[in-house]
MIPA-501179 format. One record per residue (C-alpha): residue number from 1; residue in one letter; x, y, z. Coordinates in steps of 0.5 Angstrom, whole numbers, m for minus. Last residue first. Example, Ala and Ser with C-alpha at 12.3 -4.5 7.8 and 13.67 -1.06 7.14 Angstrom:
% MIPA-501179
seq:2&type:S&X:27&Y:m2&Z:14
seq:1&type:A&X:25&Y:m9&Z:16
***
This chain:
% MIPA-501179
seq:212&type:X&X:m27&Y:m19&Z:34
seq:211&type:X&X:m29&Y:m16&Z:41
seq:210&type:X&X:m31&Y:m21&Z:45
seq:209&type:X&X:m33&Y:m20&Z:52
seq:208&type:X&X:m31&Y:m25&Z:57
seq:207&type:X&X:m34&Y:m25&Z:65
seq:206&type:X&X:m31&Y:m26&Z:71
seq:205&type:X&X:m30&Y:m31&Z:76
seq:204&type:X&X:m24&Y:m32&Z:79
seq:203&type:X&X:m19&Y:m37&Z:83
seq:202&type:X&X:m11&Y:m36&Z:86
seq:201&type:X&X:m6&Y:m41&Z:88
seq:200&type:X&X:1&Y:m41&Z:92
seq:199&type:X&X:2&Y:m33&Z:92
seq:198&type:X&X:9&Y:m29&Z:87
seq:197&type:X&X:12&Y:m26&Z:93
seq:196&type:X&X:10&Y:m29&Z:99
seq:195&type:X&X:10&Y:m36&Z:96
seq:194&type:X&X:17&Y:m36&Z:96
seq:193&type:X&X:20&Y:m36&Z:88
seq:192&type:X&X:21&Y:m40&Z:84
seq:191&type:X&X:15&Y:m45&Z:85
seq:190&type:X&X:11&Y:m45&Z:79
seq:189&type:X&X:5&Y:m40&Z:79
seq:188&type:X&X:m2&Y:m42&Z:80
seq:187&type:X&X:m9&Y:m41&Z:76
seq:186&type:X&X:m16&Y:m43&Z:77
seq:185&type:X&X:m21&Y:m40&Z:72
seq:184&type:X&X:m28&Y:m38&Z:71
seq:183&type:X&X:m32&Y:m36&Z:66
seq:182&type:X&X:m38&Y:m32&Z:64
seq:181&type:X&X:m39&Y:m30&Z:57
seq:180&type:X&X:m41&Y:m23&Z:53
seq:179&type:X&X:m41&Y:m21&Z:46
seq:178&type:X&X:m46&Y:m26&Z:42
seq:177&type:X&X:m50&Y:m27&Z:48
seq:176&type:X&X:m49&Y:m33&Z:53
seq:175&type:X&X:m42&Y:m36&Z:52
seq:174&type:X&X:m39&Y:m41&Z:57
seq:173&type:X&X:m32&Y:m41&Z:59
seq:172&type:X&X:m28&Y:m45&Z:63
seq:171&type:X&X:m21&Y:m44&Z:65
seq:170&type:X&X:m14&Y:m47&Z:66
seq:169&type:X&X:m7&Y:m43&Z:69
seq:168&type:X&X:m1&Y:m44&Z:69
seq:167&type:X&X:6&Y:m41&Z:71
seq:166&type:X&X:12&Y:m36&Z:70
seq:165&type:X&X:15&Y:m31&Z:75
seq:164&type:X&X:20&Y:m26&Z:74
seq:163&type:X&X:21&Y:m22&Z:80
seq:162&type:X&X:21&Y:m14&Z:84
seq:161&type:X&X:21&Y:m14&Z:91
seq:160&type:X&X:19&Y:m8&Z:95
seq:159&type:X&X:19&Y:m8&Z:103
seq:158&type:X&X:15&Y:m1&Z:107
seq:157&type:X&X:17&Y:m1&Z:114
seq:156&type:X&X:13&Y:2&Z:121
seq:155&type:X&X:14&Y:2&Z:127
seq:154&type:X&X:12&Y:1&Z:135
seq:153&type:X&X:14&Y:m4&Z:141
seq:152&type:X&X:13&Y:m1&Z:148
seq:151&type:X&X:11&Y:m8&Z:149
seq:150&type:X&X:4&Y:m7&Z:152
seq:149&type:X&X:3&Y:m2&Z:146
seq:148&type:X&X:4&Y:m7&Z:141
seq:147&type:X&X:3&Y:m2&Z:135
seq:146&type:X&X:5&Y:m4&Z:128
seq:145&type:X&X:6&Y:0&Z:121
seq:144&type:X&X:6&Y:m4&Z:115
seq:143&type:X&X:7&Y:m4&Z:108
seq:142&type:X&X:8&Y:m10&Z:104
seq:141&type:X&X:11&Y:m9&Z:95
seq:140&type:X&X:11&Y:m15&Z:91
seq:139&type:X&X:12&Y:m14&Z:84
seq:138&type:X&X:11&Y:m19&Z:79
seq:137&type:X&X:14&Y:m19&Z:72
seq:136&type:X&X:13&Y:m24&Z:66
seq:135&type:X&X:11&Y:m31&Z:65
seq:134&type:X&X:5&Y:m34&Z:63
seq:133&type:X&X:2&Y:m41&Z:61
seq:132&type:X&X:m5&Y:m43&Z:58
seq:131&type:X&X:m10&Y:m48&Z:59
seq:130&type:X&X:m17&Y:m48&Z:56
seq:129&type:X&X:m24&Y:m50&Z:56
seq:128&type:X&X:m30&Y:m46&Z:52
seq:127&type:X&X:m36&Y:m48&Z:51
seq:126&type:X&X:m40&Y:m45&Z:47
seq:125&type:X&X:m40&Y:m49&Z:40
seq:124&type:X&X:m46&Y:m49&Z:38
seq:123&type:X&X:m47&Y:m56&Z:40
seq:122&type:X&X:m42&Y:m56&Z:45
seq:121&type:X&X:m35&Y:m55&Z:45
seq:120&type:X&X:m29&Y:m50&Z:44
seq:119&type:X&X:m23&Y:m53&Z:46
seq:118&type:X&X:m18&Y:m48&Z:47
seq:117&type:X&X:m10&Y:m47&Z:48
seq:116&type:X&X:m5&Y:m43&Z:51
seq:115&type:X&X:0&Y:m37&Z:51
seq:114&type:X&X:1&Y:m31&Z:56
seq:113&type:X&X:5&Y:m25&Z:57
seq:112&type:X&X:5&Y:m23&Z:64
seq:111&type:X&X:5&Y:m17&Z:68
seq:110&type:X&X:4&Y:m18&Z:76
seq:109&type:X&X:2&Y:m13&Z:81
seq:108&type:X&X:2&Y:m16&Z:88
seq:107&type:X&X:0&Y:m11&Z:94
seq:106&type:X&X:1&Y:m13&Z:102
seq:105&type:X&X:m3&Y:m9&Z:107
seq:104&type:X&X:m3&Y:m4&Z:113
seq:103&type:X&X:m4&Y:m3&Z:119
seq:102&type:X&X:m3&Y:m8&Z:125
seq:101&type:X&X:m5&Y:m6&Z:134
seq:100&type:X&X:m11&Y:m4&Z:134
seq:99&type:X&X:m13&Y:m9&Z:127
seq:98&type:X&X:m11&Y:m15&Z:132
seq:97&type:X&X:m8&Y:m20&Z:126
seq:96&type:X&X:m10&Y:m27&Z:128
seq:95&type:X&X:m16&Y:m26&Z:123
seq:94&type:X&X:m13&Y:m25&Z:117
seq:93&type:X&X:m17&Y:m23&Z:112
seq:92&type:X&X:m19&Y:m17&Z:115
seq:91&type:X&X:m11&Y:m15&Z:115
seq:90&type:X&X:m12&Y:m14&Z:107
seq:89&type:X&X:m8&Y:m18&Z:102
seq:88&type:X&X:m8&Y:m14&Z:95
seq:87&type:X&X:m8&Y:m18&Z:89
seq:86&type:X&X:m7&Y:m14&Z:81
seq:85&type:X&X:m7&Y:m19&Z:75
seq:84&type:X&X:m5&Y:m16&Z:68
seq:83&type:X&X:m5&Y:m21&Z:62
seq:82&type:X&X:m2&Y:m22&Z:56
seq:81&type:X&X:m5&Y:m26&Z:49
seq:80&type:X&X:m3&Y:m30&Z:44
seq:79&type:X&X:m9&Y:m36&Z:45
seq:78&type:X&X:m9&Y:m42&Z:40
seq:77&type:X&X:m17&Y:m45&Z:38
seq:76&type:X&X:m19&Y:m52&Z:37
seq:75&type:X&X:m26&Y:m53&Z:35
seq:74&type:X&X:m30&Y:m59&Z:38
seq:73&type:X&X:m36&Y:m65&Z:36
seq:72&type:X&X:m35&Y:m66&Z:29
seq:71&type:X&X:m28&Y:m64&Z:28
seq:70&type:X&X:m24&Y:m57&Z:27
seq:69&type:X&X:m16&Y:m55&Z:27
seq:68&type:X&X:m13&Y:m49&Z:28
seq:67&type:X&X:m17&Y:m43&Z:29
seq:66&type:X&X:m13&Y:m36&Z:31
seq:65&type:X&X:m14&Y:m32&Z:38
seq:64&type:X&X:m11&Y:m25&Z:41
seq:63&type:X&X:m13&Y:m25&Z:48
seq:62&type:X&X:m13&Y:m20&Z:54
seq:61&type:X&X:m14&Y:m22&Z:61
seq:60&type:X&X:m15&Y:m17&Z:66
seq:59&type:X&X:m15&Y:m20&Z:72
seq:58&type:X&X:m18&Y:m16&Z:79
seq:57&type:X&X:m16&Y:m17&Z:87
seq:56&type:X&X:m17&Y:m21&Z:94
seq:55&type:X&X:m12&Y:m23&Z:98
seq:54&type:X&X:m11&Y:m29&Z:103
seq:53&type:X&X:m5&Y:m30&Z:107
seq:52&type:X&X:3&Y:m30&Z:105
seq:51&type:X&X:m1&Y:m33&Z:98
seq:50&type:X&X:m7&Y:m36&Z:98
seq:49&type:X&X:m12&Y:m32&Z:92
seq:48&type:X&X:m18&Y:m30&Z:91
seq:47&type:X&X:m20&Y:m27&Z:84
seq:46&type:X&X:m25&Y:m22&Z:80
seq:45&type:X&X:m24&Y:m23&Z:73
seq:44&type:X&X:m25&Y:m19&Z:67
seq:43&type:X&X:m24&Y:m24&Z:61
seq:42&type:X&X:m22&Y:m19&Z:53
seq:41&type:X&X:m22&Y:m24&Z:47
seq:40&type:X&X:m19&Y:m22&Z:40
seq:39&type:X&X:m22&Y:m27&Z:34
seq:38&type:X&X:m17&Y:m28&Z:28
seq:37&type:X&X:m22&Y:m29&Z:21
seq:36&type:X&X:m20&Y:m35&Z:18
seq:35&type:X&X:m25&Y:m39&Z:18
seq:34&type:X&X:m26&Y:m47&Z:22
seq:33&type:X&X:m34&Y:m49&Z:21
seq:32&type:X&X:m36&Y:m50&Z:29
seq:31&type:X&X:m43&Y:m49&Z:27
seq:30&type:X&X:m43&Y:m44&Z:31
seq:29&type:X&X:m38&Y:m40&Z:28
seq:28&type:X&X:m32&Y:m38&Z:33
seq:27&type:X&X:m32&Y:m32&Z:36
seq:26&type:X&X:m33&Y:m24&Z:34
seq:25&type:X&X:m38&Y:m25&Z:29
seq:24&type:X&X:m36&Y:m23&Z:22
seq:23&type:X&X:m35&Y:m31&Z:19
seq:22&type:X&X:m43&Y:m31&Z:19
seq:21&type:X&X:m44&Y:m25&Z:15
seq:20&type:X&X:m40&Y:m26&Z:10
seq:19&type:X&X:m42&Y:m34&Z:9
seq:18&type:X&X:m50&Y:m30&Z:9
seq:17&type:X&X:m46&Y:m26&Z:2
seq:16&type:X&X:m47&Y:m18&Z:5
seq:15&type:X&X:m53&Y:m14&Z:2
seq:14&type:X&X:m52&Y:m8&Z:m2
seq:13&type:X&X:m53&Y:m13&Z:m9
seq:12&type:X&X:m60&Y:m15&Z:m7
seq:11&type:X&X:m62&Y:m9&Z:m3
seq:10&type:X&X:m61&Y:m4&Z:m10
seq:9&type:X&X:m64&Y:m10&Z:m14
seq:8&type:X&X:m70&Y:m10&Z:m10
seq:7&type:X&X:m71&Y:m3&Z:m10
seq:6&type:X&X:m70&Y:m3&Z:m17
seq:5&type:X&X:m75&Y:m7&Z:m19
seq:4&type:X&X:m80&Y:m3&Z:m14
seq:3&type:X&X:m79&Y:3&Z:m18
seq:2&type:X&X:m79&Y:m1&Z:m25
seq:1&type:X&X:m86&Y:m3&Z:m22
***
């Protein structure tokens, strides 16, 4: 008798308070109660993009959240965060270019520190709609080497820019387990610079995983 009251008062008092453990889910409670817990947020996106031609790539998104306001139907969340995002532009996407006669491809490597905001809705609040700015680096680097034997023209050239780049972008998110999401986006950079350099647009799909 004395043993089991025991065991039930160990496990009383070493258990964590139910309010505790609903504030220690890496996202925003699901019944949109607002806590002070500040929540981090990794998307991982496969994009297609439309620059000088079309370019396939991978964004990594990193996202350091804090709650702000709360209604009875939505959650307001600011997003802190920076982004790496890496575009290739390869000659099979282009089908007016002969691969007998151009090799190559052209890269874009942006790093970028964003800031935005996100609604989070439904009746569990797994809905996530957003729209963040961004701004930083962006390199462009395009190496080719051309053979046009008819003409008796060949060679070959490697151009490099490096340029700030700053734009927008809007996601859609949906949580399905309490670590992983899915979500797309659609993004593009302000026009400052030619679209050969830092693109027109780009969309992806990817999934969200919540760390904290």
């Amino acid at each position: 008798m004395i043993e089991s009251f025991v065991a039930t008062w160990f496990l009383l008092v070493s258990a964590p308070p139910l309010e505790v453990e609903a504030m220690a889910v890496p996202h925003v409670r699901e019944d949109g109660q607002k806590t002070h817990r500040v929540h981090l947020q990794l998307d991982a996106e496969a994009i297609f993009a439309i620059g000088g031609q079309s370019a396939l790539g991978t964004e990594l998104h990193f996202k350091t959240r804090f709650e702000h306001w709360q209604t009875r139907l939505a959650l307001g969340v600011w997003d802190v965060g920076a982004a790496f995002t890496y575009q290739n532009e390869p000659t099979f996407l282009a089908p007016w270019i002969d691969p007998n006669e151009v090799d190559g491809a052209t890269h874009r490597t942006r790093l970028a520190a964003t800031a935005g905001h996100t609604c989070q809705l439904g009746h569990r609040r797994r809905w996530a709609i957003g729209a963040h700015l961004y701004g930083g680096w962006n390199a462009w680097r395009s190496a080719y080497s051309v053979d046009y034997s008819a003409e008796d023209v060949s060679g070959d050239a490697v151009v490099t820019r490096h340029d700030f780049v700053a734009g927008g972008e809007v996601d859609v998110g949906y949580r399905f387990h309490s670590r992983v999401g899915v979500n797309v986006t659609f993004g593009t950079p302000f026009p400052t610079q030619s679209s050969y350099l830092i693109t027109i647009a780009q969309g992806g799909l990817g999934l969200s995983f919540y760390l904290r």
